[in-house]
The first five atom37 places (N, CA, C, CB, O) and aatype in JSON, in Angstrom:
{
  "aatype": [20, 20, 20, 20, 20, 20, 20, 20, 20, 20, 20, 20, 20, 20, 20, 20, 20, 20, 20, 20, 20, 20, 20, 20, 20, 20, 20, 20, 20, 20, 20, 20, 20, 20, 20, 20, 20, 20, 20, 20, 20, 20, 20, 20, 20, 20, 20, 20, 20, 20, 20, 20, 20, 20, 20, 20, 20, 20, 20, 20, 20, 20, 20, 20, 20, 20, 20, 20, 20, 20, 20, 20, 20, 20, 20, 20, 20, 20, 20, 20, 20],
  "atom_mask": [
    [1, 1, 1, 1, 1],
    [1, 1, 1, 1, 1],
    [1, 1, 1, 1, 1],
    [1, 1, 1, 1, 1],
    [1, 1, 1, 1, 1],
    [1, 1, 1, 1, 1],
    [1, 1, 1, 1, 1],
    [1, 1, 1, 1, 1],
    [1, 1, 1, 1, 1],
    [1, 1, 1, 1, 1],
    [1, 1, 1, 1, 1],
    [1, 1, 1, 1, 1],
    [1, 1, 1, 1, 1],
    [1, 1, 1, 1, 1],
    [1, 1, 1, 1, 1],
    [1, 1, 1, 1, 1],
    [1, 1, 1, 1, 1],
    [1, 1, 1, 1, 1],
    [1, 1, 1, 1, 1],
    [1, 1, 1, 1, 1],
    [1, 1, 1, 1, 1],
    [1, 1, 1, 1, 1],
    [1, 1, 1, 1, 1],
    [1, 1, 1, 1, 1],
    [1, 1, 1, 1, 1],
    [1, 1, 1, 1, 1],
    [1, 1, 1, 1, 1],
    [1, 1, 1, 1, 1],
    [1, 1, 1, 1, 1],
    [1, 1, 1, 1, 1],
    [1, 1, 1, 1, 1],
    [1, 1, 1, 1, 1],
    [1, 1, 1, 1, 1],
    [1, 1, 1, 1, 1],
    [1, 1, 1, 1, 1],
    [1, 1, 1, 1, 1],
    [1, 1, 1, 1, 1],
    [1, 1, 1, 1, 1],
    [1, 1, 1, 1, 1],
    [1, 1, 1, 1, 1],
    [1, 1, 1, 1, 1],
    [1, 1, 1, 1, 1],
    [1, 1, 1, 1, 1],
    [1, 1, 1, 1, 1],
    [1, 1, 1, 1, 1],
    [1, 1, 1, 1, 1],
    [1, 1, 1, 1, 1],
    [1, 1, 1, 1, 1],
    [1, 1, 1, 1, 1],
    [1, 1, 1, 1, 1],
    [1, 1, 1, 1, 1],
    [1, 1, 1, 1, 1],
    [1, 1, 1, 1, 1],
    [1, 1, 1, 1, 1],
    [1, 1, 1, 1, 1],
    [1, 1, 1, 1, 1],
    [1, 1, 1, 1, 1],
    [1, 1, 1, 1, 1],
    [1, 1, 1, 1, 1],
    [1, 1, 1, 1, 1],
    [1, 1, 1, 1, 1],
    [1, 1, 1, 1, 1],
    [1, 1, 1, 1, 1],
    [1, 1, 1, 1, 1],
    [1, 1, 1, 1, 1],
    [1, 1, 1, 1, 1],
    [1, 1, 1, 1, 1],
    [1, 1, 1, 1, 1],
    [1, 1, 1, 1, 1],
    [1, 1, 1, 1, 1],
    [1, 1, 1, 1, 1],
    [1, 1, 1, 1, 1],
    [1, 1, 1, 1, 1],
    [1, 1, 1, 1, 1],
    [1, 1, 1, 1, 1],
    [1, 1, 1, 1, 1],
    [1, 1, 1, 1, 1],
    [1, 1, 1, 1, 1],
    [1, 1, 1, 1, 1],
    [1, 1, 1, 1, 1],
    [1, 1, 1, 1, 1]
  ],
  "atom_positions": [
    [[-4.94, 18.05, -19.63], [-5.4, 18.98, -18.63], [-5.42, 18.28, -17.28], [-6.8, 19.53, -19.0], [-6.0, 17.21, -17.13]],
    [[-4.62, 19.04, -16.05], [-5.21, 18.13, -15.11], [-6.2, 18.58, -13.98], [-4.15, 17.52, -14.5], [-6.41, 19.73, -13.57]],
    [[-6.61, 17.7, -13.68], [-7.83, 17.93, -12.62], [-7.54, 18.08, -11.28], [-8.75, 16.86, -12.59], [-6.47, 17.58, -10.95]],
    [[-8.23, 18.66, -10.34], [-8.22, 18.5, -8.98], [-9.94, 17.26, -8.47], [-8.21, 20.45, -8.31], [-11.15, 17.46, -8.59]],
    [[-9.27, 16.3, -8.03], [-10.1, 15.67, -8.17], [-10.64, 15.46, -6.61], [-9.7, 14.63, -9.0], [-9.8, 15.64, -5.73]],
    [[-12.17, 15.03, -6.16], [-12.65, 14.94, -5.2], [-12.97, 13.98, -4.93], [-13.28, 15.51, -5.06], [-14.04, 13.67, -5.44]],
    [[-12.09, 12.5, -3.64], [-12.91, 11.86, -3.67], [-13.79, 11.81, -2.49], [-12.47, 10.94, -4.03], [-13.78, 12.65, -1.59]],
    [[-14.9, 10.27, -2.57], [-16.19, 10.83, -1.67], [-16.07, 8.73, -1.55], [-18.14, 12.12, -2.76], [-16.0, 7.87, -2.43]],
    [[-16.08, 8.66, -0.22], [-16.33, 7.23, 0.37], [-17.63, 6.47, -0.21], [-16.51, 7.35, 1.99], [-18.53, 6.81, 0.55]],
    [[-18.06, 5.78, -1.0], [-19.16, 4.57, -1.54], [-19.23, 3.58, -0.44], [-18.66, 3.7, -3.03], [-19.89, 3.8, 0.58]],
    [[-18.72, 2.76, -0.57], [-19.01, 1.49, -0.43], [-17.27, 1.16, 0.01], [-19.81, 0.72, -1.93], [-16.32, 1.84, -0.38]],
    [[-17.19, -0.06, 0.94], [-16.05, -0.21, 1.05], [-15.11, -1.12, -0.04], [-16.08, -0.59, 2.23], [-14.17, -1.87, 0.22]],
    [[-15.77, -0.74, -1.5], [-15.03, -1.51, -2.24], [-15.23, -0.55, -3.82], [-15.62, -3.24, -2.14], [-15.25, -1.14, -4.9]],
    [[-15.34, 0.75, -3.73], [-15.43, 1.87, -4.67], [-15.1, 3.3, -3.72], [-17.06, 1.87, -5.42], [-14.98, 3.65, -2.55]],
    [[-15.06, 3.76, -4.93], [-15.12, 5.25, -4.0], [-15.72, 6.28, -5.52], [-12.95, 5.93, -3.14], [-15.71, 5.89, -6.69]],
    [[-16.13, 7.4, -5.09], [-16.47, 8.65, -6.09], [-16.13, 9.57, -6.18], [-17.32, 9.07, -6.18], [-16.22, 10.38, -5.26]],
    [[-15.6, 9.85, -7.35], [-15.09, 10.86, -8.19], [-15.46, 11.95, -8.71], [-14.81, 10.52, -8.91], [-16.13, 11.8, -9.73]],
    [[-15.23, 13.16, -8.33], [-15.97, 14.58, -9.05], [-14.32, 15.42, -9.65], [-17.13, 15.88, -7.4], [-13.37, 15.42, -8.88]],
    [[-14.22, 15.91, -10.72], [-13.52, 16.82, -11.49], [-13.88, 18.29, -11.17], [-13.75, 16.51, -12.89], [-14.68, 18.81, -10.39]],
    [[-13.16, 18.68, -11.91], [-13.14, 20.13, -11.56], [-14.58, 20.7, -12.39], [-11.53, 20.94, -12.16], [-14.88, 21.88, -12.19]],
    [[-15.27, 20.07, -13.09], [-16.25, 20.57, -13.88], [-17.23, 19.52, -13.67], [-15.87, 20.86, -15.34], [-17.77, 18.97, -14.63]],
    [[-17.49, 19.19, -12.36], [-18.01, 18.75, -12.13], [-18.55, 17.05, -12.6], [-18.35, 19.63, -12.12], [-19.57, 16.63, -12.05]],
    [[-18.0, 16.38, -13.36], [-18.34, 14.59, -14.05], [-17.97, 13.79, -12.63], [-16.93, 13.87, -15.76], [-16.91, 13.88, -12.01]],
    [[-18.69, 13.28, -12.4], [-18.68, 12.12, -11.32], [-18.27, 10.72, -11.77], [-20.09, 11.96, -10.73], [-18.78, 10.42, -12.85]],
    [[-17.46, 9.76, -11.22], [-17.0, 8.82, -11.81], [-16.91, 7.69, -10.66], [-15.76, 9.23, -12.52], [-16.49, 8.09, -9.58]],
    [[-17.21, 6.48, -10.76], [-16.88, 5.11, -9.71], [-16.08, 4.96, -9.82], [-17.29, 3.9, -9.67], [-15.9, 4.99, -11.03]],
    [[-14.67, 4.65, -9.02], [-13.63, 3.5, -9.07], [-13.77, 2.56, -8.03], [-12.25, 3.98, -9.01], [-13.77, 2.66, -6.8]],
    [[-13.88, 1.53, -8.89], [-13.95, 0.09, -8.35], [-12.37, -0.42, -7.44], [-14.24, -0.98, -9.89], [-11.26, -0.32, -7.96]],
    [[-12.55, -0.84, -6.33], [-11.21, -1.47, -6.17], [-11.0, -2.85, -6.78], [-10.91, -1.57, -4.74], [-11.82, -3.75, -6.98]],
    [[-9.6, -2.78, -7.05], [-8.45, -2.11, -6.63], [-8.25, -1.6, -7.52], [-7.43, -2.65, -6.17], [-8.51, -1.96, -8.67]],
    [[-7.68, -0.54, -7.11], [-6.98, 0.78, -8.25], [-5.93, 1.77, -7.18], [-8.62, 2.12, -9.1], [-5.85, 2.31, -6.08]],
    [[-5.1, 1.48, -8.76], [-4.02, 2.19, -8.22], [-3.57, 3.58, -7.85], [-3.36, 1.94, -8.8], [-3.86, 4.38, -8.74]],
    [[-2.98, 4.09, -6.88], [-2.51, 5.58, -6.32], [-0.96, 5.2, -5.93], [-3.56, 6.23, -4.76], [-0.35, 4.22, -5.49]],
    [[-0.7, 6.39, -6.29], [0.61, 6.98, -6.26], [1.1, 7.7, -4.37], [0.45, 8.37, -7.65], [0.63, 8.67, -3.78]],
    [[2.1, 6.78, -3.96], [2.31, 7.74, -2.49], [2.84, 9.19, -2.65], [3.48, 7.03, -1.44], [3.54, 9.35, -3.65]],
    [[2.66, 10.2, -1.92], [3.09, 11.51, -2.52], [3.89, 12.23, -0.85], [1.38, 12.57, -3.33], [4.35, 13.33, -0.53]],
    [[3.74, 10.96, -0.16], [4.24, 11.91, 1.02], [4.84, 10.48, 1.64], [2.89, 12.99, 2.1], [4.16, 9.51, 1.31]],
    [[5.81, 10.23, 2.35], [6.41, 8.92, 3.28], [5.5, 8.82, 4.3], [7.96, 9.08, 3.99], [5.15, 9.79, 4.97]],
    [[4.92, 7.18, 4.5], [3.94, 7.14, 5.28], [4.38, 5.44, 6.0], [2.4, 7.43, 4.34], [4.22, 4.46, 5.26]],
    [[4.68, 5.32, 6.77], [5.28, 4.03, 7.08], [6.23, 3.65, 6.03], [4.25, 2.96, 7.22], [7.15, 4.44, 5.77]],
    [[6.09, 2.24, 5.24], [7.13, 1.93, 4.76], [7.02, 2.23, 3.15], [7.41, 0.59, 5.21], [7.78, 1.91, 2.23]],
    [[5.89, 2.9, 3.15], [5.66, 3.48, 1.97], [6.29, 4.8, 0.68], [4.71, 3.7, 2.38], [5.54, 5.77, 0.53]],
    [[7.13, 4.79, 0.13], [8.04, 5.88, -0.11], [7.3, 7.19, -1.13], [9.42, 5.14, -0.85], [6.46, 6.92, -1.99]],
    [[7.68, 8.27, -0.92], [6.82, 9.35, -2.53], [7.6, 8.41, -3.54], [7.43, 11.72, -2.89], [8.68, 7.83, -3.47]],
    [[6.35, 8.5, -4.76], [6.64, 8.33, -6.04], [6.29, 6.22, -6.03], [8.56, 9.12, -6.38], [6.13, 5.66, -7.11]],
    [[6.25, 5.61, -5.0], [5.56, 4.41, -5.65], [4.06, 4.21, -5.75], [6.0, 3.31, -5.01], [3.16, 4.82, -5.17]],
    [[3.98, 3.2, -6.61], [2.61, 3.28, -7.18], [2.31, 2.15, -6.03], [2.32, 2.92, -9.04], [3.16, 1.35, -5.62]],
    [[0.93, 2.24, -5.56], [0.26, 0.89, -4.91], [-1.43, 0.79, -5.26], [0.48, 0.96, -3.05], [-2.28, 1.52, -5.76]],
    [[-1.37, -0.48, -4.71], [-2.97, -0.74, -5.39], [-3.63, -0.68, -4.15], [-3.37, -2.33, -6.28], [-3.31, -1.42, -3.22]],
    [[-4.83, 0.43, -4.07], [-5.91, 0.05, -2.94], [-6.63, -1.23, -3.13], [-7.03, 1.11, -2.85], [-6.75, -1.78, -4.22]],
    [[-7.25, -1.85, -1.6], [-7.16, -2.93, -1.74], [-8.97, -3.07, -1.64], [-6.06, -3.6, -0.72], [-9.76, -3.69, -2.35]],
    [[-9.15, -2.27, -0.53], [-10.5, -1.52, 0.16], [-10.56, 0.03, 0.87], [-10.92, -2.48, 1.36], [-9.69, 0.58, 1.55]],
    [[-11.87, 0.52, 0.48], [-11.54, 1.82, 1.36], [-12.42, 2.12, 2.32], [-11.46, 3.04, 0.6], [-13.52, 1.79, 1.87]],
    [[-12.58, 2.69, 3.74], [-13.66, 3.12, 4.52], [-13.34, 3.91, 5.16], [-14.24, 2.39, 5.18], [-12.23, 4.41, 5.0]],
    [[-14.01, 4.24, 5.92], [-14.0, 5.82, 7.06], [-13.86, 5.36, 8.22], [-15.44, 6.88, 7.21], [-14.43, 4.37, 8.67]],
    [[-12.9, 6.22, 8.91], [-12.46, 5.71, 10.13], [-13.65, 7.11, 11.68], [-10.13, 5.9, 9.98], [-14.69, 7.62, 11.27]],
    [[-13.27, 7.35, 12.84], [-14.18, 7.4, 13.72], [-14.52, 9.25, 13.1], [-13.55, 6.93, 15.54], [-15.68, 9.67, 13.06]],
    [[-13.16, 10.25, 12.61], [-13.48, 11.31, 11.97], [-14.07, 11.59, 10.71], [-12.68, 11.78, 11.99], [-14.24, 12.7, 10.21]],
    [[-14.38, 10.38, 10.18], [-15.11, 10.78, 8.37], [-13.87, 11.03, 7.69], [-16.31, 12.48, 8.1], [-13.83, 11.92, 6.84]],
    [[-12.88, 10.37, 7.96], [-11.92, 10.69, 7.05], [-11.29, 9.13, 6.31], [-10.75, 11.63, 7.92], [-10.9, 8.09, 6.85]],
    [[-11.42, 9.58, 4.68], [-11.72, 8.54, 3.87], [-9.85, 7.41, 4.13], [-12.2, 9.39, 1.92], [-8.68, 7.73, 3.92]],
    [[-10.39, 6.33, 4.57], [-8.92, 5.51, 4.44], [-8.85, 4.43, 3.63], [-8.42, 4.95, 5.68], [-9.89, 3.78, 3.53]],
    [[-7.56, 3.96, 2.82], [-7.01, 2.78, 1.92], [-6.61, 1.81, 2.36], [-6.12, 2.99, 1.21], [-5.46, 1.82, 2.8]],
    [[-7.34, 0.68, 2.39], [-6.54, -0.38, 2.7], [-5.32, -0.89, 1.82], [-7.36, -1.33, 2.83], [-5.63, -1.12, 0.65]],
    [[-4.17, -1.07, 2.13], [-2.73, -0.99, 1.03], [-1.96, -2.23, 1.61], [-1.57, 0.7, 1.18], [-1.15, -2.04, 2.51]],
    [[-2.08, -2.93, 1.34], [-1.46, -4.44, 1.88], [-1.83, -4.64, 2.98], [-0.01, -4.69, 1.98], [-0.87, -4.86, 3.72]],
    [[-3.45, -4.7, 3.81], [-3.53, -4.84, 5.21], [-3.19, -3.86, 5.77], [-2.91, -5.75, 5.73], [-3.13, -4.19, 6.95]],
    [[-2.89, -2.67, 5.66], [-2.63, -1.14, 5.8], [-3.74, -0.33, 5.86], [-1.87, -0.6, 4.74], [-4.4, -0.07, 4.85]],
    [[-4.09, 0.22, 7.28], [-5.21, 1.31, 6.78], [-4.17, 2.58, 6.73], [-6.75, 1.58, 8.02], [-3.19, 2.61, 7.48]],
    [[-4.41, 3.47, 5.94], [-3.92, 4.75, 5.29], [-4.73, 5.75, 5.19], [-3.52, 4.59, 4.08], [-5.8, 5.53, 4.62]],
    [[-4.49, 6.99, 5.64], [-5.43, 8.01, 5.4], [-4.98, 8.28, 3.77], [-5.28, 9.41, 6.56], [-3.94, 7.86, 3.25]],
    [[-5.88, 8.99, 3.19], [-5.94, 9.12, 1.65], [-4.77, 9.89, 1.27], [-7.27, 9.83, 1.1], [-3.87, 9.5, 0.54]],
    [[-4.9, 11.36, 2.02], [-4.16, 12.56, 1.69], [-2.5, 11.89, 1.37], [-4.29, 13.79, 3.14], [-1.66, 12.55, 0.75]],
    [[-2.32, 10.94, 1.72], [-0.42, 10.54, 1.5], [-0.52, 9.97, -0.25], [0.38, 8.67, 2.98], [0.46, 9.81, -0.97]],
    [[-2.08, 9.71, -0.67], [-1.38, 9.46, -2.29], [-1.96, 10.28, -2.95], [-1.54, 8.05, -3.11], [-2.48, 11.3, -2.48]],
    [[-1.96, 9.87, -4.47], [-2.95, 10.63, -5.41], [-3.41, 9.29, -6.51], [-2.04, 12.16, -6.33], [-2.76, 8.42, -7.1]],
    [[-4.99, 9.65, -6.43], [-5.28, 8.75, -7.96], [-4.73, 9.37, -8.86], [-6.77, 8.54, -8.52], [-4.67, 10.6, -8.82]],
    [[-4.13, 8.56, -9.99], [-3.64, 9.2, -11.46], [-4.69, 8.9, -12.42], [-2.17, 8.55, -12.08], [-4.4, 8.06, -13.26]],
    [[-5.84, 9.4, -12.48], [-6.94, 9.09, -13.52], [-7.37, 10.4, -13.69], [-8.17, 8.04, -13.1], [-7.42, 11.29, -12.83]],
    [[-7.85, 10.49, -15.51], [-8.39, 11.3, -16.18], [-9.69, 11.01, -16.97], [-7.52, 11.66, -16.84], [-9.87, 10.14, -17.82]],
    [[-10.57, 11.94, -16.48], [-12.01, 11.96, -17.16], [-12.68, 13.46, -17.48], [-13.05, 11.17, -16.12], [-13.8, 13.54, -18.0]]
  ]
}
């Protein structure tokens, strides 16, 4: 089944997870996401590991990806709970 998943900024070294039925979940960095849109030298369809994540001056959640800050929306976590 897959989920639409929500995430929510923690700490700059987790982030939180809500499902469609609501289960909340930690991921610890680093963990991996999938690019889903071309974002610098980043292509759709490779996998990369976040490194750290935080919020930049709009509340909008970003990945650190090799010394890369990244807004989120260009990947997807691939995790199921």
């Amino acid at each position: 089944m897959k989920y639409s998943l929500v995430p929510k900024y923690c700490d700059n070294s987790s982030i939180l997870l809500i499902n469609q039925v609501g289960v909340l979940r930690k991921l610890y960095c680093p963990f991996r996401v999938r690019c889903e849109k071309e974002h610098d030298t980043f292509t759709p369809g490779m996998w990369l590991w976040v490194e750290e994540v935080a919020t930049n001056e709009k509340d909008q959640l970003v990945f650190l990806i090799y010394g890369k800050p990244c807004l989120y929306h260009y990947f997807r976590i691939a995790i199921n709970f």
